[in-house]
ZAMARGU-4260 file (C-alpha; in steps of 0.2 Angstrom, whole numbers, plus 5000, padded with zeros to 4 digits):
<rodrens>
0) 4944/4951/5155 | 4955/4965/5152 | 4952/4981/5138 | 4971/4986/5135 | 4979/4997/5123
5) 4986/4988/5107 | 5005/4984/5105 | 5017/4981/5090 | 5017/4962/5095 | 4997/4961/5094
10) 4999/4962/5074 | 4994/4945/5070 | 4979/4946/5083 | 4972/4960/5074 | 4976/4955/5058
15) 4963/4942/5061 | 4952/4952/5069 | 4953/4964/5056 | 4945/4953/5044 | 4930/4953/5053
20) 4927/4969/5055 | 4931/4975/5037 | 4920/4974/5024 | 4912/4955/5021 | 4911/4959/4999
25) 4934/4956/5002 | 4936/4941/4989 | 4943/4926/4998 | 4957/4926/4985 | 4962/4943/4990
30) 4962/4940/5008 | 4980/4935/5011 | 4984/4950/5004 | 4973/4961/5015 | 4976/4951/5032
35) 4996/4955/5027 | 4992/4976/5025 | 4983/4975/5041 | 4996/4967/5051 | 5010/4978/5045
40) 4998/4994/5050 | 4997/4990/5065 | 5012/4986/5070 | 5017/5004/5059 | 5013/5022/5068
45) 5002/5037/5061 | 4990/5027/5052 | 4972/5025/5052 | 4975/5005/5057 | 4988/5008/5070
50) 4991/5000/5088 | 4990/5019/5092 | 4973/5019/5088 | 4966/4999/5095 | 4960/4994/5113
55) 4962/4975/5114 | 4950/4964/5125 | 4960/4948/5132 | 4956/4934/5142 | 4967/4925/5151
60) 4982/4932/5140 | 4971/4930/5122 | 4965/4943/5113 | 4947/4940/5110 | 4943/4957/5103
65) 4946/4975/5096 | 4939/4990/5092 | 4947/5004/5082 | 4946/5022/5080 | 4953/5041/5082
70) 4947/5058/5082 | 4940/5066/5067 | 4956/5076/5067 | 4966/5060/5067 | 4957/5056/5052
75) 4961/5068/5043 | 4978/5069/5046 | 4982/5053/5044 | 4974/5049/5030 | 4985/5050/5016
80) 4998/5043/5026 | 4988/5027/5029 | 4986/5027/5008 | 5002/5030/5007 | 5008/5014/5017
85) 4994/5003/5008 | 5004/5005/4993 | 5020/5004/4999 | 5015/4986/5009 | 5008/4980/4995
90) 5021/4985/4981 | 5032/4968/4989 | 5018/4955/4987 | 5011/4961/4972 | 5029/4959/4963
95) 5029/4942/4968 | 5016/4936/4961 | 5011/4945/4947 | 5004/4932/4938 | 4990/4926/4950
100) 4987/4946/4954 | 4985/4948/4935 | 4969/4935/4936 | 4961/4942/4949 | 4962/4961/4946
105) 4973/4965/4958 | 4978/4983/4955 | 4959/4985/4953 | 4955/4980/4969 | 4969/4988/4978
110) 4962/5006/4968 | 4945/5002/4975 | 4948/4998/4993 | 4959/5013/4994 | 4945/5022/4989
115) 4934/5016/5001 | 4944/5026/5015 | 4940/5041/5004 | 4920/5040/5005 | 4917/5041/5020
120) 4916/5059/5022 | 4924/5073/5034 | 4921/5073/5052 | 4922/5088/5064 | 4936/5088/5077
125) 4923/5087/5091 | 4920/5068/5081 | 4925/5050/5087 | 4926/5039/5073 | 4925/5021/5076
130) 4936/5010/5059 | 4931/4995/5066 | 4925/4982/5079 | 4927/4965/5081 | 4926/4949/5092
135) 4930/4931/5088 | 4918/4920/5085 | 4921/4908/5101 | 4918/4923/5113 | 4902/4933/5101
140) 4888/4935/5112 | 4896/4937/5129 | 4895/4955/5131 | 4913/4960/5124 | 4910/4972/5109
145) 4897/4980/5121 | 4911/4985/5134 | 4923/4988/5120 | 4911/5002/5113 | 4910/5008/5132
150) 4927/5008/5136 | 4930/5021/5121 | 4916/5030/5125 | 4922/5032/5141 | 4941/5037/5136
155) 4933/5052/5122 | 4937/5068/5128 | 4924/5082/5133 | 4928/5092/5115 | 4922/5075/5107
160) 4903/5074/5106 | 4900/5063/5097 | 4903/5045/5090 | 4903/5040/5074 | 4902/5022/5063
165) 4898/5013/5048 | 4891/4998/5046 | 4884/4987/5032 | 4867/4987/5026 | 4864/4968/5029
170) 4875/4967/5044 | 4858/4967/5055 | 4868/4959/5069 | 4881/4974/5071 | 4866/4985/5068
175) 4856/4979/5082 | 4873/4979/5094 | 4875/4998/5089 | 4857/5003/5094 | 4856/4995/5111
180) 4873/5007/5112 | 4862/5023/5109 | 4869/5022/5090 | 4855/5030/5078 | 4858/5030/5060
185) 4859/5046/5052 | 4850/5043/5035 | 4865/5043/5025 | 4867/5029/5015 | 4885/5025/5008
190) 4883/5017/4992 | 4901/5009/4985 | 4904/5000/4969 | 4918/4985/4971 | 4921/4974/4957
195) 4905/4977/4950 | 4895/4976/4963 | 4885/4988/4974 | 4887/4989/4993 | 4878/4999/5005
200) 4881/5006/5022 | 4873/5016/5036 | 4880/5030/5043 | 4878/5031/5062 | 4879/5043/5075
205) 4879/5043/5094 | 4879/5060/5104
</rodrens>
């Protein structure tokens, strides 16, 4: 196996792997539309879903797994951008199809996941915030996401101290992989309210 840094023509990979790392409450009738965003992101520069900011994990020239994340001064600088291109790569699909969008509260939903890049708070320059990991079901339990969180624990620089995540309150799995990773949660609990319903998360910390 081999950790490398993501490429333009790893989008469709991540696209997949994206919807596994991001939040489980996503609607399946919104998905296509989500797993489109995430593949033009990453394929785009400057944004918080870039290849810039992905290490892939491949075996025998698959990619099995990701992880994501930047500095906390990344965050911060390309955060608006990265709102900015959600909209913009959305405006195409929601015009054509209006009508089905119009059921399912579209608009309403693209407000809200925006929003959920907003919550999360402002991290220090000397912070390392990890967006996502993922790895496919086929190869789960082999060690990957383990070595993924080490490879960018290895590659931080000395001004970064430490590592941040979040990570749903019933994702015990996730939870546990974090923990044997040094991972401690903070005591913050991120409470968001999506279509209704309300979703928690844990904030964590490794130092």
């Amino acid at each position: 196996m081999i950790i490398r840094q993501g490429r333009k023509e790893d989008a469709e990979a991540f696209s997949h792997l994206a919807m596994l790392f991001l939040p489980s409450f996503i609607p399946i009738e919104f998905k296509p539309f989500v797993k489109y965003l995430m593949k033009r992101l990453f394929s785009t520069k400057r944004n918080h879903f870039s290849f810039e900011y992905s290490y892939l994990a491949e075996i025998n020239s698959r990619v099995v797994g990701v992880i994501n994340g930047f500095p906390g001064k990344e965050k911060r600088k390309e955060e608006w951008r990265t709102i900015l291109l959600m909209i913009r790569f959305l405006a195409l699909p929601m015009l054509k199809n209006m009508v089905n969008l119009i059921k399912i509260k579209y608009l309403k939903k693209v407000s809200q996941l925006i929003g959920l890049l907003k919550i999360w708070g402002k991290f220090d320059d000397a912070d390392y915030y990890i967006n996502g990991l993922a790895v496919i079901s086929e190869y789960q339990g082999m060690g990957i996401g383990t070595m993924l969180l080490e490879y960018v624990n290895n590659r931080i620089t000395p001004e970064q101290t430490r590592l941040f995540l979040d990570v749903e309150i019933d994702n015990s799995r996730a939870i546990k992989v974090y923990e044997r990773q040094g991972f401690t949660k903070t005591g913050k609990t991120i409470i968001f309210d999506f279509d209704g319903k309300k979703l928690g998360f844990f904030r964590m910390v490794k130092e």
